[in-house]
mmCIF file of the N, C-alpha and C atoms, coordinates in Angstrom:
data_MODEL
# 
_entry.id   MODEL 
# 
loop_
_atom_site.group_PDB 
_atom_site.id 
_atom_site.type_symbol 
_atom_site.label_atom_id 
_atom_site.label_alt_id 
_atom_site.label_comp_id 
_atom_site.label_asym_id 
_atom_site.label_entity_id 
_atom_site.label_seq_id 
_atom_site.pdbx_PDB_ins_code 
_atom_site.Cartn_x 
_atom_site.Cartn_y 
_atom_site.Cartn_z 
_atom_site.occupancy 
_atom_site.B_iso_or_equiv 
_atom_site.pdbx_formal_charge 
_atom_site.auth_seq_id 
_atom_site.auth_comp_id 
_atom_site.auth_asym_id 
_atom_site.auth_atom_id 
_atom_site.pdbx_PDB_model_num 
ATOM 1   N N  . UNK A 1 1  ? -1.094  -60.091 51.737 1.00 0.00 ? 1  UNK A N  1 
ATOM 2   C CA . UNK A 1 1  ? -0.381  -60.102 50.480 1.00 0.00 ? 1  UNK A CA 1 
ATOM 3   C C  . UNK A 1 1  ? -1.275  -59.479 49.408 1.00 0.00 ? 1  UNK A C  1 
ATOM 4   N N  . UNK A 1 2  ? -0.943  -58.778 48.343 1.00 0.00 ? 2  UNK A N  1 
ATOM 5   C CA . UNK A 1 2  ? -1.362  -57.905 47.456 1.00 0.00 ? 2  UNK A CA 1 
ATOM 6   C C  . UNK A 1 2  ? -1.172  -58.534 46.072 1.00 0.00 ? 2  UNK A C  1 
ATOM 7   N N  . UNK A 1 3  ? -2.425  -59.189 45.664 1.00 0.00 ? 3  UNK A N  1 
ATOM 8   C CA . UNK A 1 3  ? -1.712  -59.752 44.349 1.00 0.00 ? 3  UNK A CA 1 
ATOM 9   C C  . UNK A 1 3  ? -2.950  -58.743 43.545 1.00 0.00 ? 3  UNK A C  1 
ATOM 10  N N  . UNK A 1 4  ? -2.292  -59.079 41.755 1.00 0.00 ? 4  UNK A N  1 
ATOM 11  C CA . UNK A 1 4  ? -2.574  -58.174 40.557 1.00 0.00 ? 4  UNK A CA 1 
ATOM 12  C C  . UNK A 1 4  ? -3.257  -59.209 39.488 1.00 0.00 ? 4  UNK A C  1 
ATOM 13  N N  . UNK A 1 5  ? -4.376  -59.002 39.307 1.00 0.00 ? 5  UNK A N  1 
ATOM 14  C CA . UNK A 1 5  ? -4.762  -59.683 38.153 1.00 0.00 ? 5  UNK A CA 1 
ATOM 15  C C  . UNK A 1 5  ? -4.665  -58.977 36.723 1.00 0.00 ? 5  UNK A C  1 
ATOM 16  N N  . UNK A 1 6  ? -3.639  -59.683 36.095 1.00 0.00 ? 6  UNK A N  1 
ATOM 17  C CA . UNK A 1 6  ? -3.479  -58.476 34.915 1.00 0.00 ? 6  UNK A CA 1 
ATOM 18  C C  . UNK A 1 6  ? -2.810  -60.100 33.908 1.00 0.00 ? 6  UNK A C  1 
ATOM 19  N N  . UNK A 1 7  ? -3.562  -60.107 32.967 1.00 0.00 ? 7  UNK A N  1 
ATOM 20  C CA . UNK A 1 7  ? -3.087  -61.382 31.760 1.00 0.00 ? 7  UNK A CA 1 
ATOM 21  C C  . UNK A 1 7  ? -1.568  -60.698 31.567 1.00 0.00 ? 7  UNK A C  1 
ATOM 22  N N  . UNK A 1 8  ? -1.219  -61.873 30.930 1.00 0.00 ? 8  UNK A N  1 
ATOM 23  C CA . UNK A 1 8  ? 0.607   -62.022 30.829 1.00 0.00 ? 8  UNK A CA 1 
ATOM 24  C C  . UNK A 1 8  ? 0.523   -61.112 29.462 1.00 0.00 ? 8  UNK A C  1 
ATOM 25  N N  . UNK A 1 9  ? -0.438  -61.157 28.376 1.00 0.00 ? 9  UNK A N  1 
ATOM 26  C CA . UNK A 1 9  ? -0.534  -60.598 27.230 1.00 0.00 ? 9  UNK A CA 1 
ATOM 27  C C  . UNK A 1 9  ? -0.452  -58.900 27.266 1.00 0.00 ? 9  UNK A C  1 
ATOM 28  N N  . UNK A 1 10 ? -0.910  -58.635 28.736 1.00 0.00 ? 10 UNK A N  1 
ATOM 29  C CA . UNK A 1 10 ? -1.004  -56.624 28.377 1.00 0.00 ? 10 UNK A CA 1 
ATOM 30  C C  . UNK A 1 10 ? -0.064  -55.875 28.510 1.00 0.00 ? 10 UNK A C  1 
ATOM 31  N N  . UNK A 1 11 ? -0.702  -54.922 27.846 1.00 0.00 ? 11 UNK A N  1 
ATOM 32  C CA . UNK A 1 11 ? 0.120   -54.021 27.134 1.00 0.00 ? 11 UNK A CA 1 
ATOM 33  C C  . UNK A 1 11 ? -0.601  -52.742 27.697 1.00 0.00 ? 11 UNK A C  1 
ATOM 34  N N  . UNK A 1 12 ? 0.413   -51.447 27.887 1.00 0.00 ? 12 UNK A N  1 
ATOM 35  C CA . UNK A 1 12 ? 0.290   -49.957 28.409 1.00 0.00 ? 12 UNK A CA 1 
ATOM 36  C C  . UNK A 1 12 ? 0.747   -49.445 27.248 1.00 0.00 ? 12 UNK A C  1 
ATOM 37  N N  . UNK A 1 13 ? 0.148   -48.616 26.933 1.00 0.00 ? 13 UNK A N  1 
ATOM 38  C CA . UNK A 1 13 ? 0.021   -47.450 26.159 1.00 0.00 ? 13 UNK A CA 1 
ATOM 39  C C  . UNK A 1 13 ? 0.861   -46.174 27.092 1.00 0.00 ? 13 UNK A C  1 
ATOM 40  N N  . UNK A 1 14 ? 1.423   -45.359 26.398 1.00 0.00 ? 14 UNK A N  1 
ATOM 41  C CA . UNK A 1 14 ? 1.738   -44.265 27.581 1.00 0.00 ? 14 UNK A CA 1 
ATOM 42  C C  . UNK A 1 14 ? 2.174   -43.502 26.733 1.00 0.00 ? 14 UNK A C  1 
ATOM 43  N N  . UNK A 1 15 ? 0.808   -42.122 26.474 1.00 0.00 ? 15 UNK A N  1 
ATOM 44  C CA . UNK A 1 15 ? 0.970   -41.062 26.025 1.00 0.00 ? 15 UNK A CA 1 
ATOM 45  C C  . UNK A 1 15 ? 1.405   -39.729 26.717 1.00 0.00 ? 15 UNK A C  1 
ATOM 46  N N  . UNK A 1 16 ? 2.766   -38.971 26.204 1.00 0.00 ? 16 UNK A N  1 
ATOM 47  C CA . UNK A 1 16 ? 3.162   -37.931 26.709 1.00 0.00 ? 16 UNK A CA 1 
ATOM 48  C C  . UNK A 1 16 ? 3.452   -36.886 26.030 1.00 0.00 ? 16 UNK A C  1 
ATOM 49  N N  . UNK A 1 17 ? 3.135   -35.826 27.104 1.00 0.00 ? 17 UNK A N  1 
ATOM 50  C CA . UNK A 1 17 ? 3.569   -34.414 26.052 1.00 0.00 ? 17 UNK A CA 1 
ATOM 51  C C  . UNK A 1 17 ? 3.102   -33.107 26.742 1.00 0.00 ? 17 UNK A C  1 
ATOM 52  N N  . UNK A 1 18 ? 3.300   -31.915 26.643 1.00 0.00 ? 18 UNK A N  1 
ATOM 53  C CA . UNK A 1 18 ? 3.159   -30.976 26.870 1.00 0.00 ? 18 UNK A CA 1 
ATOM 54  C C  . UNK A 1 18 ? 1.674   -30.249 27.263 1.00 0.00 ? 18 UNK A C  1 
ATOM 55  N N  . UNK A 1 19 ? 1.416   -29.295 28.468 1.00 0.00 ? 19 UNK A N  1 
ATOM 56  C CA . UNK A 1 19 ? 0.338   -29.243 28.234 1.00 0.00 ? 19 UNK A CA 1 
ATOM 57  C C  . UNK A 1 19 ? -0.563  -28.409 27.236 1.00 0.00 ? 19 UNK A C  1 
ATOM 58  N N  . UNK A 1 20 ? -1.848  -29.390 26.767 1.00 0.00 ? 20 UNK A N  1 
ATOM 59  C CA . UNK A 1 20 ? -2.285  -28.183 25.750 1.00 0.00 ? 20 UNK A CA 1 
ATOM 60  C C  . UNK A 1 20 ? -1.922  -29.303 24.646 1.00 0.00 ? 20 UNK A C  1 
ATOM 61  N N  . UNK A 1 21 ? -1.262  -30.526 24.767 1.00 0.00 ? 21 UNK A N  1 
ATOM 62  C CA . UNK A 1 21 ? -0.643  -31.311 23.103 1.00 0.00 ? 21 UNK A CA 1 
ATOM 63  C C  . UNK A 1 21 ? -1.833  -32.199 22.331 1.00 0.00 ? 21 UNK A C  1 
ATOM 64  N N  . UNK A 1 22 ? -2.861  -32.536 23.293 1.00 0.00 ? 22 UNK A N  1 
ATOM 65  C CA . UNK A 1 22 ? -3.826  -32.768 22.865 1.00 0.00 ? 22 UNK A CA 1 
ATOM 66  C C  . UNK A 1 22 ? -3.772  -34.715 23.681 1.00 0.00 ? 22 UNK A C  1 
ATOM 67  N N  . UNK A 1 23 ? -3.240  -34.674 24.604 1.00 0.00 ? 23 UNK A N  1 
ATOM 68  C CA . UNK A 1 23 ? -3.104  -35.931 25.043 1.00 0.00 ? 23 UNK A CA 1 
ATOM 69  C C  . UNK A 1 23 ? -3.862  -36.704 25.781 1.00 0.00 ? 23 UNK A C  1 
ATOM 70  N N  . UNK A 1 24 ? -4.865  -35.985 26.302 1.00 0.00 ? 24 UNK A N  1 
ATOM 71  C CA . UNK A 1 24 ? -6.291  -36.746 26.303 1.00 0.00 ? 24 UNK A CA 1 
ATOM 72  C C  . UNK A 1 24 ? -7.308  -37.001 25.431 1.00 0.00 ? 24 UNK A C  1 
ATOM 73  N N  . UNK A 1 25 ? -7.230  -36.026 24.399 1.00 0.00 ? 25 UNK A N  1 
ATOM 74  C CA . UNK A 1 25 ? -8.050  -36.613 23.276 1.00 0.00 ? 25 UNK A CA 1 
ATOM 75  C C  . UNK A 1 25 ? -7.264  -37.760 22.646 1.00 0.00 ? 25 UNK A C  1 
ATOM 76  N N  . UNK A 1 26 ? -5.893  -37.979 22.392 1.00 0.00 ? 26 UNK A N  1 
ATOM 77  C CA . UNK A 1 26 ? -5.511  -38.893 21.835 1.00 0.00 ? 26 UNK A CA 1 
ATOM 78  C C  . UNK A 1 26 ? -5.542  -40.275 22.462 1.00 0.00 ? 26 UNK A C  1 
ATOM 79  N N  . UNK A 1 27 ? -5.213  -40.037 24.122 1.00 0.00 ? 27 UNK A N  1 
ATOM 80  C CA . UNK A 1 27 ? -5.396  -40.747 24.823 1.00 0.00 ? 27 UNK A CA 1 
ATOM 81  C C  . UNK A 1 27 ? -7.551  -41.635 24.419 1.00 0.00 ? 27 UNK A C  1 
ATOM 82  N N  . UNK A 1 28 ? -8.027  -41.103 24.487 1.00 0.00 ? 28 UNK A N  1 
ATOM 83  C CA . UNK A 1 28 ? -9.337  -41.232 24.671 1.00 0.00 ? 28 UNK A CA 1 
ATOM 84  C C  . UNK A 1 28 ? -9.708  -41.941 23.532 1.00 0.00 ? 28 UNK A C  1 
ATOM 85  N N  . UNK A 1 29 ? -9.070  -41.386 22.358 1.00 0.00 ? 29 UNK A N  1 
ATOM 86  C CA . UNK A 1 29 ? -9.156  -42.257 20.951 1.00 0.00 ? 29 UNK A CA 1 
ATOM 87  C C  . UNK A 1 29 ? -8.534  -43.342 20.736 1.00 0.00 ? 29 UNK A C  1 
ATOM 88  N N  . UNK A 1 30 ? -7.288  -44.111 21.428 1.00 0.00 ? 30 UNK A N  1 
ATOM 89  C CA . UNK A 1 30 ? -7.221  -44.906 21.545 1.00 0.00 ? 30 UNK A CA 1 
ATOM 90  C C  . UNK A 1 30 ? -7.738  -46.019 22.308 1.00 0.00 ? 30 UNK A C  1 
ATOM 91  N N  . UNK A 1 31 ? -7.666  -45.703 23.250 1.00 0.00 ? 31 UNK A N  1 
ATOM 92  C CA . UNK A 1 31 ? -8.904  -46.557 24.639 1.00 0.00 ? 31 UNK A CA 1 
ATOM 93  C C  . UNK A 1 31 ? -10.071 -46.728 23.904 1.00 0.00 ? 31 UNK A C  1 
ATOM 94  N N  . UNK A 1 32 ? -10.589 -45.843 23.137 1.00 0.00 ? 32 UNK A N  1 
ATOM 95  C CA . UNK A 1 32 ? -12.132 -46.439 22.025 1.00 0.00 ? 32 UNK A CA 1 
ATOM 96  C C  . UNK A 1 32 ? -11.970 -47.254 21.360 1.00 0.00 ? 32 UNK A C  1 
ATOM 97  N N  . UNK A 1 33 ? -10.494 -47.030 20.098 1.00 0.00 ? 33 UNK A N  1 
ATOM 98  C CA . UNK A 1 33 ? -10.166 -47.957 19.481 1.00 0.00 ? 33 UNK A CA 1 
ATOM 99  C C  . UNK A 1 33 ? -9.705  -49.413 19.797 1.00 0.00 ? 33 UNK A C  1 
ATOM 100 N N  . UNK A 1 34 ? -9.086  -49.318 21.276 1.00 0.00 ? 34 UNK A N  1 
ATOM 101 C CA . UNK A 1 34 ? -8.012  -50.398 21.421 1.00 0.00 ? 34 UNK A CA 1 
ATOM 102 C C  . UNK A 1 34 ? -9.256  -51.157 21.891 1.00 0.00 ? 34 UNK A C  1 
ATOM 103 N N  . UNK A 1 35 ? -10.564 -50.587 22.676 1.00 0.00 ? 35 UNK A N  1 
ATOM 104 C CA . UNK A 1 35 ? -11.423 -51.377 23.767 1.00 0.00 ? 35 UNK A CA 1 
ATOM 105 C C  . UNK A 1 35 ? -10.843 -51.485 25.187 1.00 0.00 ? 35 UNK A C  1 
ATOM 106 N N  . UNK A 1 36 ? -10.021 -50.407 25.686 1.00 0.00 ? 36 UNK A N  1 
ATOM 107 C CA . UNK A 1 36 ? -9.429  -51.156 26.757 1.00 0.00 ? 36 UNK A CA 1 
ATOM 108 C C  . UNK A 1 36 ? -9.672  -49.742 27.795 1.00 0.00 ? 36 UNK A C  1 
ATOM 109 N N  . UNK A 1 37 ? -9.877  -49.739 28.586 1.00 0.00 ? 37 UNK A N  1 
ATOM 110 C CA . UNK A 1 37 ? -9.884  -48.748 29.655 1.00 0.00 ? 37 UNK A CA 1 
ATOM 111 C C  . UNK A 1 37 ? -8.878  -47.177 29.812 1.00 0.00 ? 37 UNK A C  1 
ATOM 112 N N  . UNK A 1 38 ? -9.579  -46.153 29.530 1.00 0.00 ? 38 UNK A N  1 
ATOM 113 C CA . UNK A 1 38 ? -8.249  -45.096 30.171 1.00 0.00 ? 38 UNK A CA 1 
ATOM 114 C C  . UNK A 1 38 ? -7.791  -44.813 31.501 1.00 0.00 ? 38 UNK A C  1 
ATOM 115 N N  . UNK A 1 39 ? -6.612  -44.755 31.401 1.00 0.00 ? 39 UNK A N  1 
ATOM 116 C CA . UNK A 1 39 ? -6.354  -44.361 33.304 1.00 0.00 ? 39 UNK A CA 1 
ATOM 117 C C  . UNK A 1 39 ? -5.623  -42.831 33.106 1.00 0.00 ? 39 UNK A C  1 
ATOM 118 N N  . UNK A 1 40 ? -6.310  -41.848 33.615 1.00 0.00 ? 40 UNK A N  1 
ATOM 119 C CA . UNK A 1 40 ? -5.585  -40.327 33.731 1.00 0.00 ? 40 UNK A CA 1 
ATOM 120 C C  . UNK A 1 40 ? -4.680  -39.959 34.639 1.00 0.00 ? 40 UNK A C  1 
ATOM 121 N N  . UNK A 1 41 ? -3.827  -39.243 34.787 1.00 0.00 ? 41 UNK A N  1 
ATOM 122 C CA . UNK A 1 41 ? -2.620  -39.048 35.407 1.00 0.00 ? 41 UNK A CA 1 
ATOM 123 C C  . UNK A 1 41 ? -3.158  -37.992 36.886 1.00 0.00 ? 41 UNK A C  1 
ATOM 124 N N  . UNK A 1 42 ? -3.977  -37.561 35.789 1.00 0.00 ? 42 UNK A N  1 
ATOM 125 C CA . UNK A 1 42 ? -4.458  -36.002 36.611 1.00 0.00 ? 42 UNK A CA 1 
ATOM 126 C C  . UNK A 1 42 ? -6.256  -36.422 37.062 1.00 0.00 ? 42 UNK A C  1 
ATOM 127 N N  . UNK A 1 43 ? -6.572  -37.417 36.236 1.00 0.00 ? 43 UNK A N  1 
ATOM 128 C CA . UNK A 1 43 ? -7.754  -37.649 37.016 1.00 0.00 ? 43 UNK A CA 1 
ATOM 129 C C  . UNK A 1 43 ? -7.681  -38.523 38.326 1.00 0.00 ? 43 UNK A C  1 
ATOM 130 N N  . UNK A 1 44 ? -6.292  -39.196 38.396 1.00 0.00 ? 44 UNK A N  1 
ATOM 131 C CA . UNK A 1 44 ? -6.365  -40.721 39.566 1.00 0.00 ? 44 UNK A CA 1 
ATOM 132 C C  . UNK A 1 44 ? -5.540  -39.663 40.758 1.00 0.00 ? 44 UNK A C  1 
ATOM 133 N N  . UNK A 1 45 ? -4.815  -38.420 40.269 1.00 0.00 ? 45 UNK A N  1 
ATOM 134 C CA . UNK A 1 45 ? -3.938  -38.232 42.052 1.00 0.00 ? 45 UNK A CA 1 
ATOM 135 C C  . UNK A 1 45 ? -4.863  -36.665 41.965 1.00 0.00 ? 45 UNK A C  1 
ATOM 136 N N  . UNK A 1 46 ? -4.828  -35.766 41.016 1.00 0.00 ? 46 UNK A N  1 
ATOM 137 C CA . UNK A 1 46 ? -5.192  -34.558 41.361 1.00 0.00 ? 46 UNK A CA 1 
ATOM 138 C C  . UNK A 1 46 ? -6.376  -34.045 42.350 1.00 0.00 ? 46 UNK A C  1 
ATOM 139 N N  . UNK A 1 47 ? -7.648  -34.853 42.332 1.00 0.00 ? 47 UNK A N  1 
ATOM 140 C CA . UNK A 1 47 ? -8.219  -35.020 43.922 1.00 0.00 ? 47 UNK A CA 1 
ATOM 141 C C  . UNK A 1 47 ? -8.017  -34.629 45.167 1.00 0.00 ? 47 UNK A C  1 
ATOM 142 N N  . UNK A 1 48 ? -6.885  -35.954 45.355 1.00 0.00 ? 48 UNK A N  1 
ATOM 143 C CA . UNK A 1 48 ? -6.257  -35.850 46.454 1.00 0.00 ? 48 UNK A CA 1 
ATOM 144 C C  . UNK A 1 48 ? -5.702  -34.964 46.835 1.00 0.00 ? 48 UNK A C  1 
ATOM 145 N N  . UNK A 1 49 ? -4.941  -34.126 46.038 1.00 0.00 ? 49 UNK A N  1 
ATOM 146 C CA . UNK A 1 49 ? -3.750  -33.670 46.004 1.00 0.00 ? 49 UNK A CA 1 
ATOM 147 C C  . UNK A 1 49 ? -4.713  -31.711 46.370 1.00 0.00 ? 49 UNK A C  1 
ATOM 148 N N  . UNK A 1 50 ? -5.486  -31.838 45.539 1.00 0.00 ? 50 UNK A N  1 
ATOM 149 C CA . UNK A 1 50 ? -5.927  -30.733 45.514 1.00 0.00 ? 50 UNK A CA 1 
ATOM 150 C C  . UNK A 1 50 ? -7.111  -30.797 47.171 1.00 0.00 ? 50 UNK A C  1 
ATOM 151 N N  . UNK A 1 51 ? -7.203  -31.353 47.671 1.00 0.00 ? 51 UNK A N  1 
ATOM 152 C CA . UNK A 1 51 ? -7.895  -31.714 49.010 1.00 0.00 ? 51 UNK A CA 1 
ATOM 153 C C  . UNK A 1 51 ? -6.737  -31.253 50.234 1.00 0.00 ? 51 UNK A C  1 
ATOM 154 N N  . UNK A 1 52 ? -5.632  -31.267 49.888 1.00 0.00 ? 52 UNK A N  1 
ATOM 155 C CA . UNK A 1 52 ? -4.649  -30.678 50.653 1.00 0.00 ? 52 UNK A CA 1 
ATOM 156 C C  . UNK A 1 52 ? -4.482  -29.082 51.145 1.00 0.00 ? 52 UNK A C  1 
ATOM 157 N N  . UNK A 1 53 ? -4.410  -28.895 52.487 1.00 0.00 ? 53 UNK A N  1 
ATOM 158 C CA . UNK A 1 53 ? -4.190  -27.011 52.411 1.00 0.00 ? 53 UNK A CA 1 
ATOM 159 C C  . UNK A 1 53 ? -3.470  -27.099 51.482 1.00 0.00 ? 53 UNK A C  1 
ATOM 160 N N  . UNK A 1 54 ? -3.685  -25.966 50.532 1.00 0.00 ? 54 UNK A N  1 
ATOM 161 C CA . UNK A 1 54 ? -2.792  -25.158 49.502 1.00 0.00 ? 54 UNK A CA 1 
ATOM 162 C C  . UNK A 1 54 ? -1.496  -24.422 50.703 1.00 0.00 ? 54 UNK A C  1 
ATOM 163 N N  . UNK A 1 55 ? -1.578  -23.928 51.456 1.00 0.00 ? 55 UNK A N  1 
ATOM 164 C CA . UNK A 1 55 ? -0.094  -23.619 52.658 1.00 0.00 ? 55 UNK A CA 1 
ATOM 165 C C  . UNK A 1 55 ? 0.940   -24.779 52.228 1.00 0.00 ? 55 UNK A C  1 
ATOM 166 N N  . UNK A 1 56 ? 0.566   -25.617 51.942 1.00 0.00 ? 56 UNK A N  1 
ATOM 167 C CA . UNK A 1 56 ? 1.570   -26.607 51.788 1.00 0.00 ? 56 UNK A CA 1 
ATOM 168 C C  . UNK A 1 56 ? 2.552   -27.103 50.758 1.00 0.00 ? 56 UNK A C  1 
ATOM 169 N N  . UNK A 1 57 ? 1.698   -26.329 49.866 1.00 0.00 ? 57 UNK A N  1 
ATOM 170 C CA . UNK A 1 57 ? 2.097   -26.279 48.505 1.00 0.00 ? 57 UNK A CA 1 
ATOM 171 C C  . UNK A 1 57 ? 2.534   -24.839 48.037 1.00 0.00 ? 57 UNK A C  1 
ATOM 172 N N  . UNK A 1 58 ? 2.682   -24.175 48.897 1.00 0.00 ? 58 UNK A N  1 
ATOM 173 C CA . UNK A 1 58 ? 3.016   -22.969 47.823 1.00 0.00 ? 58 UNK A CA 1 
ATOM 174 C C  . UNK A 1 58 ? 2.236   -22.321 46.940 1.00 0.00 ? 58 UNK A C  1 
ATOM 175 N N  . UNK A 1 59 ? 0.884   -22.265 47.076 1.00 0.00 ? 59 UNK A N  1 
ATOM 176 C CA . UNK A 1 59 ? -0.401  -22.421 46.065 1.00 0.00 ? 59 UNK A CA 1 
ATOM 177 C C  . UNK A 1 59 ? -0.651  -23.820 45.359 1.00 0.00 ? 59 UNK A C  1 
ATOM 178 N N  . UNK A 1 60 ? 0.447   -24.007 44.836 1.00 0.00 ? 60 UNK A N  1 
ATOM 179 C CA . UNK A 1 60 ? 0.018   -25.536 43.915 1.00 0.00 ? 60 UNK A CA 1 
ATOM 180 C C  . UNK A 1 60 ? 1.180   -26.277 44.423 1.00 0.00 ? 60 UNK A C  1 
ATOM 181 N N  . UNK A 1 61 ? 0.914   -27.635 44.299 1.00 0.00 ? 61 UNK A N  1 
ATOM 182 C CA . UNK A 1 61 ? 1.633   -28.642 44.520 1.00 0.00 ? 61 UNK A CA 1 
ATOM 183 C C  . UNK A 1 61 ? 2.941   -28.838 43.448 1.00 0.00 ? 61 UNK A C  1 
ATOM 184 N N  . UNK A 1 62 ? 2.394   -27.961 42.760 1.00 0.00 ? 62 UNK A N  1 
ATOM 185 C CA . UNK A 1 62 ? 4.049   -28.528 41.150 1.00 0.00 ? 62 UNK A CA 1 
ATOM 186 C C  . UNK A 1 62 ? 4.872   -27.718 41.670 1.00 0.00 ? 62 UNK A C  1 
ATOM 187 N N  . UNK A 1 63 ? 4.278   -26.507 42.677 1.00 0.00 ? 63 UNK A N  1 
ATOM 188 C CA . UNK A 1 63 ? 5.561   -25.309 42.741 1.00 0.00 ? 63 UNK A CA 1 
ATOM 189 C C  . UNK A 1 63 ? 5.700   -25.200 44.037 1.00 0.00 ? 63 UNK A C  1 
ATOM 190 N N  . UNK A 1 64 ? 5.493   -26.026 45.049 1.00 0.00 ? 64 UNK A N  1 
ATOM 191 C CA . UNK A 1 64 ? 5.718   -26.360 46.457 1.00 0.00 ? 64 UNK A CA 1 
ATOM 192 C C  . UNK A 1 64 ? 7.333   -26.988 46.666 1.00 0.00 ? 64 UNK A C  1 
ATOM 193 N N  . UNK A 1 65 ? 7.843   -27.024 47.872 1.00 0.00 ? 65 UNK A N  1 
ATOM 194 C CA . UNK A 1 65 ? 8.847   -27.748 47.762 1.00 0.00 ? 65 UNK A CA 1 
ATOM 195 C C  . UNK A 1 65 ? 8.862   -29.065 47.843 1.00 0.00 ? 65 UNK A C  1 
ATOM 196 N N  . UNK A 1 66 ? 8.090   -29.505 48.123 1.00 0.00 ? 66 UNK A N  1 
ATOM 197 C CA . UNK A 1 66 ? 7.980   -31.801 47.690 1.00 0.00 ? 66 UNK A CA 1 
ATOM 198 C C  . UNK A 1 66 ? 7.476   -31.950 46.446 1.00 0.00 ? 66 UNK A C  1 
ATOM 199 N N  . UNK A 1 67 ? 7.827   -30.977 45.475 1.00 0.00 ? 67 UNK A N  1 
ATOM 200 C CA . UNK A 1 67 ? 7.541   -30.691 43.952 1.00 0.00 ? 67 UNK A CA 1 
ATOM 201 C C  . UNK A 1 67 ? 7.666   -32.241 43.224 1.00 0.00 ? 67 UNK A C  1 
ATOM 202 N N  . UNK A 1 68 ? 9.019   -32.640 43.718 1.00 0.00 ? 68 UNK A N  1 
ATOM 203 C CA . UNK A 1 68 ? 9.519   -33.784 42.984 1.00 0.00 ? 68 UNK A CA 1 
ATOM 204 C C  . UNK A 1 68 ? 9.079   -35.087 43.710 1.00 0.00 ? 68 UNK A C  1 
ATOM 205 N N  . UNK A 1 69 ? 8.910   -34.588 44.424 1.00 0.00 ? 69 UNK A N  1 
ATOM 206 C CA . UNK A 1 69 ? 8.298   -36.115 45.591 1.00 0.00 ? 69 UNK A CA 1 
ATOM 207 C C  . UNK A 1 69 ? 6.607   -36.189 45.235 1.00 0.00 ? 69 UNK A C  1 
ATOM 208 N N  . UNK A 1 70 ? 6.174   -35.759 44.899 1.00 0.00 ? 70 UNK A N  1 
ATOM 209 C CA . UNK A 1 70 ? 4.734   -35.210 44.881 1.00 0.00 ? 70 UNK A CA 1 
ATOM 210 C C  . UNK A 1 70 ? 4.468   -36.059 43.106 1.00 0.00 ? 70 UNK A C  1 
ATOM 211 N N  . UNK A 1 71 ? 5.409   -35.898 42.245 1.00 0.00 ? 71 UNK A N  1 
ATOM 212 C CA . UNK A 1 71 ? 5.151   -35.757 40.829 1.00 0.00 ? 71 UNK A CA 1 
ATOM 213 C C  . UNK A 1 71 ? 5.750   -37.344 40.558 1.00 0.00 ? 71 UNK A C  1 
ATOM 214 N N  . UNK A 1 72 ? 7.106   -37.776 41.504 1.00 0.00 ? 72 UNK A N  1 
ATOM 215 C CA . UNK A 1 72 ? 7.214   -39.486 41.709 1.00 0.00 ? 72 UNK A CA 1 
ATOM 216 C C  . UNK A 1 72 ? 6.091   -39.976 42.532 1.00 0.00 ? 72 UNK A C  1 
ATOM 217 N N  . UNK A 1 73 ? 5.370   -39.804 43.020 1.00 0.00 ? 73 UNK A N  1 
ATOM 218 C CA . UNK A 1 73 ? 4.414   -40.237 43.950 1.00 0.00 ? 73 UNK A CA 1 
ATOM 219 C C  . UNK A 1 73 ? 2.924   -40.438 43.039 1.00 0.00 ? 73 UNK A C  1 
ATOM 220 N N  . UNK A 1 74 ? 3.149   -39.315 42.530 1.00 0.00 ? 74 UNK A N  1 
ATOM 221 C CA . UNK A 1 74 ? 1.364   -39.578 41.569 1.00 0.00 ? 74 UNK A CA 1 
ATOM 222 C C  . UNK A 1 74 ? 1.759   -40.613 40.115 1.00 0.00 ? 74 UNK A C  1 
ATOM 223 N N  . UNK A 1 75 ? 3.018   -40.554 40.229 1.00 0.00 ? 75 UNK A N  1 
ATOM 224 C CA . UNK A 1 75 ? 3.555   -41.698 39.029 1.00 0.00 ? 75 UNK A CA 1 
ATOM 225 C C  . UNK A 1 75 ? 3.428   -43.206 39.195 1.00 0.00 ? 75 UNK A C  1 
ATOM 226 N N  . UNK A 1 76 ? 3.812   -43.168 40.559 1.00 0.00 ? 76 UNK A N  1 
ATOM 227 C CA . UNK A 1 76 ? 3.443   -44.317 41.408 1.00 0.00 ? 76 UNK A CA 1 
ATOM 228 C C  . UNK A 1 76 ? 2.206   -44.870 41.714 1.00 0.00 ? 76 UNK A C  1 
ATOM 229 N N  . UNK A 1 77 ? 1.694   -43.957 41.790 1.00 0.00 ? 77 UNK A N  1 
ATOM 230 C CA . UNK A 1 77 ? 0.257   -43.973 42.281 1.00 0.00 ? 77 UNK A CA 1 
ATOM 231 C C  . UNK A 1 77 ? -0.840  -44.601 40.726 1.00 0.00 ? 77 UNK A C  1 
ATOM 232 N N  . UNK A 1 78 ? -0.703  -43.966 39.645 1.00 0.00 ? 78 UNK A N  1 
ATOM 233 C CA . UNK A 1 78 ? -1.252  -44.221 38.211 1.00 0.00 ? 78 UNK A CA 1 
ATOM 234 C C  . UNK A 1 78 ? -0.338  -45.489 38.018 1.00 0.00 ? 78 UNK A C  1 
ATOM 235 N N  . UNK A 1 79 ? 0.724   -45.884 38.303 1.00 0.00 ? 79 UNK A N  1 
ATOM 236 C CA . UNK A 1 79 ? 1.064   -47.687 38.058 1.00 0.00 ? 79 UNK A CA 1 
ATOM 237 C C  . UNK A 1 79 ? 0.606   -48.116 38.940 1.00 0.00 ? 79 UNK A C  1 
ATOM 238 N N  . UNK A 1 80 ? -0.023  -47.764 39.852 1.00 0.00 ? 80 UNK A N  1 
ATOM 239 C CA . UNK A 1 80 ? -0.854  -48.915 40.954 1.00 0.00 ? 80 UNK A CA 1 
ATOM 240 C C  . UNK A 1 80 ? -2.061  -48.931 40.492 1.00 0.00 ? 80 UNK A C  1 
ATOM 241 N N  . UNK A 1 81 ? -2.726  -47.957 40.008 1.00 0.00 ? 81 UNK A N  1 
ATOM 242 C CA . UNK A 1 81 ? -3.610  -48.247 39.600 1.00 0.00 ? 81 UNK A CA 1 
ATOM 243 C C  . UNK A 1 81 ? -4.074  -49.116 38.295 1.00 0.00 ? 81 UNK A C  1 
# 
C-alpha cells in the first residue's frame, strides 16, 4: 500500500503559460517567498523522456505520435511527485 504524507493544510501553486513567459522565474520566486519546495514539469519527466531512442518520437516526444499520452503521463507523473 502507498500512502502520502502531505498535512491536510497544503496548498499547490500551479503556474502556467507559454514558453519563454517567464514561469520558472516566477515559479522560483515564489517557492523563496512561500518557503516551500519547487517541483518542475520539465525537470521531474524530461530525463526520462529524453533517455528514450528519439526513433520513437519523431525527433521529440511533443511531435511523436503518443504526443498526448506522453504530455498526460508527465502530468501524472509531477502529481506523484
Amino acid at each position: 500500500m502507498t500512502e502520502t504524507c502531505q498535512p491536510s493544510d497544503a496548498h499547490v501553486v500551479v503556474v502556467a503559460g507559454v514558453a519563454g513567459s517567464g514561469k520558472t522565474t516566477l515559479g522560483r520566486a515564489l517557492a523563496a517567498e512561500l518557503g516551500v519546495p519547487l517541483l518542475d514539469l520539465d525537470a521531474v519527466t524530461t530525463p526520462l523522456l529524453d533517455a528514450l531512442p528519439p526513433e520513437l518520437w519523431n525527433g521529440h516526444w511533443l511531435r511523436g505520435p503518443h504526443a498526448a499520452a506522453v504530455r498526460e503521463g508527465r502530468y501524472a507523473a509531477l502529481r506523484a511527485v
